[in-house]
N, C-alpha and C positions, 0 to 999 in steps of 0.2 A: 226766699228767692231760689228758683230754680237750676241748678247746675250748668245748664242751657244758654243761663241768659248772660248776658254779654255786657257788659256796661262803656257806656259811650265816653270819649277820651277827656269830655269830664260832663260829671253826673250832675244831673237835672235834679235825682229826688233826696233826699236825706236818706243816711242807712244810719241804721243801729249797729253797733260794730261789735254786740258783744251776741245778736243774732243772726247778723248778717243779712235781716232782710230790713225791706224799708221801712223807715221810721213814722208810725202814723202819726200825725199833728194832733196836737192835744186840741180837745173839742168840748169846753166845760159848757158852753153855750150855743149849740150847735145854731150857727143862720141859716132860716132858711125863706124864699121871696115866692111867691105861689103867685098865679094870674089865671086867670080864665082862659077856657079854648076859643071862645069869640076871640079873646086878644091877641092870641098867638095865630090866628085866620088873617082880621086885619092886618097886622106888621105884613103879613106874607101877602096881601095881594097890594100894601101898600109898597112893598119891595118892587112886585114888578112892574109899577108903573114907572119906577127910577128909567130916564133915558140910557142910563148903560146897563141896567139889568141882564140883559142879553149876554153880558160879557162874564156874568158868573159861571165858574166853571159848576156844574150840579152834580159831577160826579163825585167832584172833590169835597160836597157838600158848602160850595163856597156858600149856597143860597141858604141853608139852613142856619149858617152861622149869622147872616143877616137877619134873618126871621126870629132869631134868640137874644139878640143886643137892639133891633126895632119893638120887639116886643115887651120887653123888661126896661123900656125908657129911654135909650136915645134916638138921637135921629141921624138918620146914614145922610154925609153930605157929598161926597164923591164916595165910588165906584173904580176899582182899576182899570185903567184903557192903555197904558204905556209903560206898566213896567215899575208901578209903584206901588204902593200899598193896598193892600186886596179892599180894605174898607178907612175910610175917614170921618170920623163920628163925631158927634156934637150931644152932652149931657146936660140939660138946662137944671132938672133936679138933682145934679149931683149923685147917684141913687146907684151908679155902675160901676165908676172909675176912682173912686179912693177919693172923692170930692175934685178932682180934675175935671174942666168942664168938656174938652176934648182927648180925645185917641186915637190913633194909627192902630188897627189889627192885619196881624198875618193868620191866612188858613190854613192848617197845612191834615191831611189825610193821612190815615195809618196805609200802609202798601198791603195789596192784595190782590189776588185775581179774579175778584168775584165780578167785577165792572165788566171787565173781559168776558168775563163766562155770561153774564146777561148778556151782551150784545151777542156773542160768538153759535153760543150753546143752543145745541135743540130740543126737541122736547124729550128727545130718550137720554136725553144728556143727565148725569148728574152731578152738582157741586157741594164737595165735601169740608168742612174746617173741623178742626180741631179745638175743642172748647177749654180754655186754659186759664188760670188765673190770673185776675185783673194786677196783681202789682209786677209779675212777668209780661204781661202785656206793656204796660208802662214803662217795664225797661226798655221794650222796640221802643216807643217812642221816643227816647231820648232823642236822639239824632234830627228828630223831624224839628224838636223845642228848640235844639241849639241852631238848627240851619235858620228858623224863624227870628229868632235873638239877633244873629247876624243883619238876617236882612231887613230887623227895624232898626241899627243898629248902624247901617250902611247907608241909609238915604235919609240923611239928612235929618235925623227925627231930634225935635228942638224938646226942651225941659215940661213944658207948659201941656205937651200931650201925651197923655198914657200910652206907654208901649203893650198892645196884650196880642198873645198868642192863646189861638183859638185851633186845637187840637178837634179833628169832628172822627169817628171812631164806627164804619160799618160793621153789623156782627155776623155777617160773612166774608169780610174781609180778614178783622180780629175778633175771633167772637170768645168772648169773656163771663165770667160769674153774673157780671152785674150789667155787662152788655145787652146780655138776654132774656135778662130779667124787668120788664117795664114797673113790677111793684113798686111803688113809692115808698114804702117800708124800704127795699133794700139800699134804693138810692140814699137814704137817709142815713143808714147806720152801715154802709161803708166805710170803712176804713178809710180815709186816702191818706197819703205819705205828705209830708212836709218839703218845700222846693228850695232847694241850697239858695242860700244870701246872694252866693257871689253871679246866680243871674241878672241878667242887666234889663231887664222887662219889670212890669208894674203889674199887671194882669195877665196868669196862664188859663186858661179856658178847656175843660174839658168835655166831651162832648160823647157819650157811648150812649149810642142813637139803639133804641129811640130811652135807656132805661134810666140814663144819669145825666145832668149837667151841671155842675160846680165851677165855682171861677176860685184860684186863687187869687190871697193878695200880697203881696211882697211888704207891703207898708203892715199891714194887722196880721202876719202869719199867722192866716185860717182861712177856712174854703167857706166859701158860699152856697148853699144847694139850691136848684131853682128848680121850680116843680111846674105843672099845667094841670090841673083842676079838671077834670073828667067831667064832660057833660052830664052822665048822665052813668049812674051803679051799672051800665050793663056796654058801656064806652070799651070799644078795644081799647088795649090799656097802650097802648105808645104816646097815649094824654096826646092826641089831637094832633100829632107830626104828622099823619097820614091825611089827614082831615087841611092840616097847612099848605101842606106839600102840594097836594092837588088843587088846592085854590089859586095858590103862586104859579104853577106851571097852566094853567088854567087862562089865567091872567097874563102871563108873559106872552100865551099864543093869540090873545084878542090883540094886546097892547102893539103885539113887535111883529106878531106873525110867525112866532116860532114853534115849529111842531112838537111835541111831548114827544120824548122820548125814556131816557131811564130817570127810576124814581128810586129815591133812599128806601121805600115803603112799598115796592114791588115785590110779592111774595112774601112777605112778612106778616104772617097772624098771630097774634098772641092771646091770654086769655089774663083774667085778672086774678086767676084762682091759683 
């Protein structure tokens, strides 16, 4: 852990106290759940026919987190319009949530200016980040996990539904080792750290668009990897979020009438080499 980094007034990840940096979760059996990019298309343009679809914020990647828990097996039953839970989820297979058939998720985005800079910026403009290591990145995080805890934590949320926090991660926002990396190899054999007991959520969800996405679980301390299956050996490798993306927003502007504007996958090429 970096000198730099700051830790929130109480920590999210596990630390090893004899290195000082985070403690990665033992992984004798590494899980991992794979789906096709047809399916991860469907969830997304099944997304935007939801009646509140419209109300996903896209910057904040609220849409993607839908497209990742529609896709991998439940079904979104409410939408936030007032002030409640960004999603309300129904698991018939069991297959997401620790065997709970329902969950409340919060979204919450890493802060950055890059949003800004797509909408603002022009073409002699340039925007620069800083490429840093994924467990210093996760230290920013904290604050966004613990502010999300609170507020499943605050409305009302009954025993019977999984509390998860759904972290979504642009890598010009925070751009990271494994941010930037779309290989499935590295998503694999990343590292991730271990989430103290004393959170009060069931599912943390992590999301570094387009290269990782792992769900912890508080009940089986260990992370789940979830991967998208590449069309096709010469598929840009973000496994098909580009290919989602544009379906969903695609769909939202037939369905609601709303015009495309920024995309998670704007400017982004990667290569699989």
């Amino acid at each position: 852990m970096s000198k730099e980094s700051v830790r929130a007034s109480r920590p999210v990840w596990a630390l090893n106290e004899n290195t000082k940096e985070l403690q990665v979760a033992p992984e004798r059996n590494p899980r991992v759940k794979v789906i096709a990019g047809d399916t991860l298309v469907a969830a997304a343009k099944e997304l935007a026919t939801l009646p509140d679809a419209p109300n996903l914020k896209v910057k904040s990647g609220e849409h993607l987190a839908g497209i990742v828990l529609g896709a991998y097996g439940s079904t979104i039953n409410v939408l936030d319009t007032d002030g409640g839970f960004d999603f309300e989820l129904s698991d018939d297979a069991d297959r997401l949530f620790d065997g709970k058939r329902y969950a409340i998720v919060e979204v919450k985005s890493a802060g950055g200016d890059w949003r800004e800079f797509h909408s603002k910026g022009g073409p002699e403009d340039v925007h620069s980040v800083q490429i840093e290591r994924y467990q210093d990145a996760l230290i920013k995080l904290e604050e966004a996990v613990l502010k999300a805890e609170t507020q499943l934590n605050s409305k009302h949320a009954v025993g019977h539904r999984s509390r998860e926090v759904f972290l979504t991660i642009h890598p010009l926002d925070l751009a990271t080792d494994i941010g930037l990396s779309a290989n499935p190899r590295v998503a694999l054999h990343a590292g991730l750290p271990a989430v103290n007991q004393t959170l009060e959520i069931e599912g943390l969800w992590l999301m570094f668009y387009p290269g990782l996405i792992a769900r912890w679980s508080q009940r089986h301390r260990c992370w789940v990897r979830y991967l998208v299956a590449a069309s096709s050996e010469h598929s840009t490798s973000d496994s098909g979020f580009a290919e989602a993306e544009s379906a969903y927003l695609k769909e939202l502007a037939e369905k609601h009438g709303n015009e495309p504007g920024f995309a998670w996958s704007d400017g982004l090429v990667y290569s699989r080499d």
